[in-house]
PANUTOR-341022 format. One line per field, with one value per residue (C-alpha): residue number from 0; residue in one letter; x, y, z. Coordinates in steps of 0.25 Angstrom, whole numbers. Example, Ala and Ser with C-alpha at 12.3 -4.5 7.8 and 13.67 -1.06 7.14 Angstrom:
// residues 2
num [0  1]
residu [a  s]
X [49  55]
Y [-18  -4]
Z [31  29]
This chain:
// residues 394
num [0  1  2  3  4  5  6  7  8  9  10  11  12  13  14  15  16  17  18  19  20  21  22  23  24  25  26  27  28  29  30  31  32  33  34  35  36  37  38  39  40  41  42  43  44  45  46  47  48  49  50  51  52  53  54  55  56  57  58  59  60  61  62  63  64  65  66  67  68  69  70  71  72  73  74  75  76  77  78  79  80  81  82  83  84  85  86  87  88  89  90  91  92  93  94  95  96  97  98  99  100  101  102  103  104  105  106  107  108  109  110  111  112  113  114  115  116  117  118  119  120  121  122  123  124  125  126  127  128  129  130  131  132  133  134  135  136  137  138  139  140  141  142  143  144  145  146  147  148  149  150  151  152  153  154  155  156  157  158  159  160  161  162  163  164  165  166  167  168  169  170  171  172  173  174  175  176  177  178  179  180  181  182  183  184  185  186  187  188  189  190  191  192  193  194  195  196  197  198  199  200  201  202  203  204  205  206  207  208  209  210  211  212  213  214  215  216  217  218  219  220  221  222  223  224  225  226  227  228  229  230  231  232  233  234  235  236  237  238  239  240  241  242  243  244  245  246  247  248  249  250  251  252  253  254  255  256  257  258  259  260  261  262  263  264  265  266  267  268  269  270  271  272  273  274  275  276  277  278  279  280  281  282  283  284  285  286  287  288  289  290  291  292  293  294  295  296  297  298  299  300  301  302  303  304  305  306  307  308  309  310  311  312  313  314  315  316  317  318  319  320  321  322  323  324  325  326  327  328  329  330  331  332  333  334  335  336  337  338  339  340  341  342  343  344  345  346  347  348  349  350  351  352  353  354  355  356  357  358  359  360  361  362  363  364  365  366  367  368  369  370  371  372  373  374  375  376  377  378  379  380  381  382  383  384  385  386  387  388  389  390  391  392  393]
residu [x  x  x  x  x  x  x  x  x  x  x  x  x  x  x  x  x  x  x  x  x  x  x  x  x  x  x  x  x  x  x  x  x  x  x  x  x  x  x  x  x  x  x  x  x  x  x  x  x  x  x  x  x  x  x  x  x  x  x  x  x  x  x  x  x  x  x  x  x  x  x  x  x  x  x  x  x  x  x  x  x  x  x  x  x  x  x  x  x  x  x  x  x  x  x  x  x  x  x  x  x  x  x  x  x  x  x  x  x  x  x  x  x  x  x  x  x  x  x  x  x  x  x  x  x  x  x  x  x  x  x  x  x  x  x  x  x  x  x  x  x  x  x  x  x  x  x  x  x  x  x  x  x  x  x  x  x  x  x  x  x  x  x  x  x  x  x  x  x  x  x  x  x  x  x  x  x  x  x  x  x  x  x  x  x  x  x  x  x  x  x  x  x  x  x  x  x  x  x  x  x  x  x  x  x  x  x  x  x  x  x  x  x  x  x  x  x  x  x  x  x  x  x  x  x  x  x  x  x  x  x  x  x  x  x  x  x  x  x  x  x  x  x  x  x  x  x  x  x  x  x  x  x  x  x  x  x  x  x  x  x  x  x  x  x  x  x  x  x  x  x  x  x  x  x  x  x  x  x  x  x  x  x  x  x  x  x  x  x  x  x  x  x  x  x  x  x  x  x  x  x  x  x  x  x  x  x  x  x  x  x  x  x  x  x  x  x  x  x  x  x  x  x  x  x  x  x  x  x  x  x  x  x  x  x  x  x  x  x  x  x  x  x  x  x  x  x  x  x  x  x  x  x  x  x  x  x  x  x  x  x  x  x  x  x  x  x  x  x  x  x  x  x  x  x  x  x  x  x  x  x  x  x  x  x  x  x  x  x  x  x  x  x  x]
X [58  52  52  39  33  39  31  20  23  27  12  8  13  4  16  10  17  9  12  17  31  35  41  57  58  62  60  45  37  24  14  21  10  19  22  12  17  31  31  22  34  45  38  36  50  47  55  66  73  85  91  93  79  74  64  70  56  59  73  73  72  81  75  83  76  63  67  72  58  50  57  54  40  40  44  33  24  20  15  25  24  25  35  46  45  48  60  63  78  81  73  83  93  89  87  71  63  54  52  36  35  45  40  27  30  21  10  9  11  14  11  11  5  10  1  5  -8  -11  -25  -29  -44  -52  -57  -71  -70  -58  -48  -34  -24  -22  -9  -5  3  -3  4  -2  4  -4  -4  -9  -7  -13  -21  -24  -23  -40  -38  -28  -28  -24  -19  -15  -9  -10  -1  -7  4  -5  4  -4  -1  14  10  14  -1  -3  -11  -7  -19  -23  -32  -36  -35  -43  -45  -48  -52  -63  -74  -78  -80  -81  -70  -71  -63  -65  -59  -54  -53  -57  -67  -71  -86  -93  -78  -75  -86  -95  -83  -69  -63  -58  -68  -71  -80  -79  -84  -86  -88  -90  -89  -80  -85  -96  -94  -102  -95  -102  -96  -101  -90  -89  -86  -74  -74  -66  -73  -87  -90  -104  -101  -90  -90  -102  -106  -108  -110  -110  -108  -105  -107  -98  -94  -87  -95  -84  -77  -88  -87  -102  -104  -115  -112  -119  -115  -123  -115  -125  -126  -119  -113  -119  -133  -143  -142  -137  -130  -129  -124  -127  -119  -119  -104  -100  -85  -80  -68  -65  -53  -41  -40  -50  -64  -74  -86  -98  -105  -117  -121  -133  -133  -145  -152  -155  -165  -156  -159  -143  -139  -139  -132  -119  -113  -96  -90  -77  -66  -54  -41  -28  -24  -10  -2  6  14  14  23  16  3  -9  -23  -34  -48  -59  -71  -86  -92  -106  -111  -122  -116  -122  -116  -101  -96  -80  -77  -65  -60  -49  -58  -66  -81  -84  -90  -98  -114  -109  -101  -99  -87  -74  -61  -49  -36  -23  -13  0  10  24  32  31  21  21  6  1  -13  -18  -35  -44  -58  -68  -80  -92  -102  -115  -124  -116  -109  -101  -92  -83  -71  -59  -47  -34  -28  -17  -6  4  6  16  15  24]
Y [-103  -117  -125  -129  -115  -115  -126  -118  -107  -116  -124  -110  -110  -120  -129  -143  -156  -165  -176  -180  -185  -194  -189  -182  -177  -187  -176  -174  -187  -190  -186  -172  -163  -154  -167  -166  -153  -155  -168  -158  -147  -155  -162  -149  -146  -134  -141  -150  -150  -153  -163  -172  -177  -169  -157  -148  -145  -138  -131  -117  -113  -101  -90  -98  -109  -103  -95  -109  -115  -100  -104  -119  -115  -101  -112  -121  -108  -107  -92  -89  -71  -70  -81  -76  -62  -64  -74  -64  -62  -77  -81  -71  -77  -91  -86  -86  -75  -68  -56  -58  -54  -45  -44  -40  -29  -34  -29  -18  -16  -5  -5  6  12  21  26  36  37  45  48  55  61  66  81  78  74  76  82  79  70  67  60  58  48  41  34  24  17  6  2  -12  -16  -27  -25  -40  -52  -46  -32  -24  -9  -3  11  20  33  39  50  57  67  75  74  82  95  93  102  93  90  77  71  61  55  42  36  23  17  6  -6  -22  -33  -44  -43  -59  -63  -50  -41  -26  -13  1  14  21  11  8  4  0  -2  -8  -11  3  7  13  18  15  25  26  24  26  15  0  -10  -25  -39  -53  -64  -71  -79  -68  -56  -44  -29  -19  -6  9  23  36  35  44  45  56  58  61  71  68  56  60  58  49  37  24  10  0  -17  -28  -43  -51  -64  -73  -85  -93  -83  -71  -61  -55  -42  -33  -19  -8  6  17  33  39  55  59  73  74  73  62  57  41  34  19  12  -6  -15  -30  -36  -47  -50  -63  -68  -78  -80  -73  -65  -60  -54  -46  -39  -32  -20  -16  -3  3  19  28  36  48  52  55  53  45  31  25  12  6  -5  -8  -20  -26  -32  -37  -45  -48  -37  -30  -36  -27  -40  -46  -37  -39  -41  -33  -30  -26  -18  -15  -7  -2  8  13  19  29  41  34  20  26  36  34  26  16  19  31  37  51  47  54  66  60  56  39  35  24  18  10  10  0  -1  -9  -12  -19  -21  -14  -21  -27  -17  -7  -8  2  3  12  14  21  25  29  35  45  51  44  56  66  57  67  68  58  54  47  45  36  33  26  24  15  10  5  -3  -7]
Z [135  137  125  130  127  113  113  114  105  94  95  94  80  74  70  68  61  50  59  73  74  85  98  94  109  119  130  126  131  125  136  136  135  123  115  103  100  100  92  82  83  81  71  63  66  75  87  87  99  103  95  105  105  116  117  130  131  145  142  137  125  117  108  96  99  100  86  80  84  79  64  61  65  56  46  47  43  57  62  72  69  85  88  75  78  92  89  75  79  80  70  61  68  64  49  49  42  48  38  37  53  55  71  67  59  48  56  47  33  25  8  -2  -15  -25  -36  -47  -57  -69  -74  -86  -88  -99  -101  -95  -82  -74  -86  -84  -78  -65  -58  -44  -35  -23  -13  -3  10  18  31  36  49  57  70  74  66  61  61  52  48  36  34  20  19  4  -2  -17  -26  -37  -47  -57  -53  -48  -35  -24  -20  -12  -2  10  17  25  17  24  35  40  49  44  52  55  67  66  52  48  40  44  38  42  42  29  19  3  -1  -16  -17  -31  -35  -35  -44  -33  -22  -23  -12  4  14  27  32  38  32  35  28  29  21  11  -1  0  7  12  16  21  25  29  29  23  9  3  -12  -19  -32  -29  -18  -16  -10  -2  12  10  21  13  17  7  6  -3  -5  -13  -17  -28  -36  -41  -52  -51  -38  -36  -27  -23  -17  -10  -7  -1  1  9  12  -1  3  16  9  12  -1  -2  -15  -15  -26  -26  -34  -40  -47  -52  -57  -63  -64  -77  -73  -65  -74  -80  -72  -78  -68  -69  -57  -57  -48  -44  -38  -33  -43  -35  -43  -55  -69  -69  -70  -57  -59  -68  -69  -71  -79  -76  -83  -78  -82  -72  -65  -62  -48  -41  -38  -53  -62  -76  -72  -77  -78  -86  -83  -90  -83  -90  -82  -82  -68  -64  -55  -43  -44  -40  -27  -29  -42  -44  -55  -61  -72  -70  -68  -55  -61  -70  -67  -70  -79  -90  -98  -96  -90  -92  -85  -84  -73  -74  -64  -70  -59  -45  -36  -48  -55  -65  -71  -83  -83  -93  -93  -101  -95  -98  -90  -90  -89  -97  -108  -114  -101  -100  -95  -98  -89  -90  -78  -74  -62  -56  -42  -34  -22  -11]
């Protein structure tokens, strides 16, 4: 190999010195047509040939050589994936690390979730406990340096009963990337609409949005919610705006599940929020949502108040978190709710819930939740549920 082609490879690097250094070759003359560049190599320390104050610009090179030259440039912080993983052995040889790219095997990274939880319900809706232990394991690959996919394969014991029963499904599986300016997902992916207050649940839809400091989503799919069959199944398209002022995050959303249960009867829900953070700590929010009537004598809006402070990291042993939550939603303003407590059977719902996390040790986070909530229409149903689980990520 000519040294004048790794010439070429090493430009390709982006290797570039603060300042041009006078001529160290006497072999390189100054009308040479490769003369700024190597003065801007050797200058960095990329190249420093032979010792004798010459260049060999025309001998051939070895793959030590090369692998020498690969190093000093992958410790200027140049990107050099293609040039170290070709030259990998050497550069083991030469006592350089190249962990992180592994030949490309990065390409595809595999992460997990365990979930052990344990809920606790009151004797008007949903008596009993239940408990159960969920596993997850994701798959993200990359498809081009725009487009990635992400896969995730979920395994749930009923630990109840003690019968052995569990179930192993794929539960998403979907693609992101950008056409332009624009950010595109689709396939079977979650999606939390309202911030969970009106869906919180797997999807199957695509969605796109553009926009940073204020940015607008809009998406369209068939919506899966587990707790209330009279939407199940159900198209839905919905969007949102949202953006920061300073310390205060305002959004508006819309959400319309159309062709509840087959019939030609829509349900859309609109929503305004604002959330405001005092400082990085503290952050206290308020949603107001606004459902369809259909022509039943039932509230058909509610509103959700916010409070939060710090917050347990899965990375942080000893950090924690608190959160506070005031509910008061008409049966219309909510498809697949966010949180743990039993409202689903209930015409709305009103009350409170609060919860804390704290990270036990590195990866290992448990969180304890407690609501109280009664039903808006019947208020001697009510319900009251503890729940609680620890999860373990690798």
């Amino acid at each position: 190999m000519k040294k004048s082609l790794v010439l070429a490879m090493a430009m390709a690097l982006g290797v570039t010195a603060s300042a041009y250094a006078a001529n160290p070759f006497s072999d390189v003359p100054a009308g040479h047509w490769a003369y700024d560049s190597i003065n801007k190599l050797a200058a960095a320390g990329v190249i420093e040939g032979y010792g004798d104050s010459t260049f060999g610009g025309d001998k051939l090179m070895t793959r030590y050589e090369m692998a020498q030259i690969v190093a000093k440039a992958m410790a200027k912080g140049a990107n050099v994936d293609k040039l170290a993983a070709e030259f990998a052995d050497e550069l083991d040889n030469l006592g350089v690390r190249v962990a992180n790219l592994e030949k490309k095997a990065d390409n595809v990274k595999i992460t997990g979730e365990v979930r052990y939880h344990y809920a606790d319900n009151d004797k008007d809706v949903a008596p009993g406990y239940a408990t159960a232990l969920r596993s997850r394991i994701w798959i993200k690959g990359a498809i081009n340096d725009d487009w990635t996919y992400t896969g995730m394969l979920e395994n749930v014991q009923n630990l109840k009963n003690n019968t052995g029963d569990e179930t192993t499904k794929f539960q998403r599986a979907y693609v992101n990337g950008k056409l332009g300016g624009v950010a595109v997902q689709a396939g079977r992916y979650h999606k939390k609409l309202a911030e969970g207050n009106v869906y919180d649940q797997r999807m199957d839809a695509v969605e796109a949005s553009y926009g940073k400091d204020v940015k607008l989503t809009i998406g369209y799919g068939k919506a899966t919610p587990l707790s209330v069959a009279r939407l199940d199944n159900s198209d839905v398209w919905y969007a949102d705006l949202s953006g920061k002022v300073g310390a205060l995050a305002l959004s508006a959303g819309y959400v319309d599940f159309q062709d509840i249960s087959g019939s030609d009867v829509d349900s859309s829900v609109w929503n305004v929020a604002a959330n405001y953070a005092f400082d990085k700590n503290f952050k206290l929010g308020a949603m107001y949502l606004k459902g369809e009537d259909h022509d039943l004598d039932i509230d058909d809006d509610g509103f959700v108040v916010t409070a939060s402070y710090k917050g347990a990291k899965a990375a942080k042993v000893g950090s924690w978190g608190l959160v506070a939550k005031y509910y008061d939603q008409g049966v219309t303003t909510y498809a697949d709710h966010t949180m743990n407590g039993k409202a689903d059977k209930m015409l709305g719902f009103k009350g409170y819930s609060v919860a804390a996390n704290y990270t036990f040790a590195k990866n290992i986070v448990g969180q304890v939740e407690w609501y109280d909530l009664e039903d808006k229409v019947a208020s001697d149903v009510k319900s009251q549920t503890l729940w609680s689980q620890v999860v373990f990520t690798f």
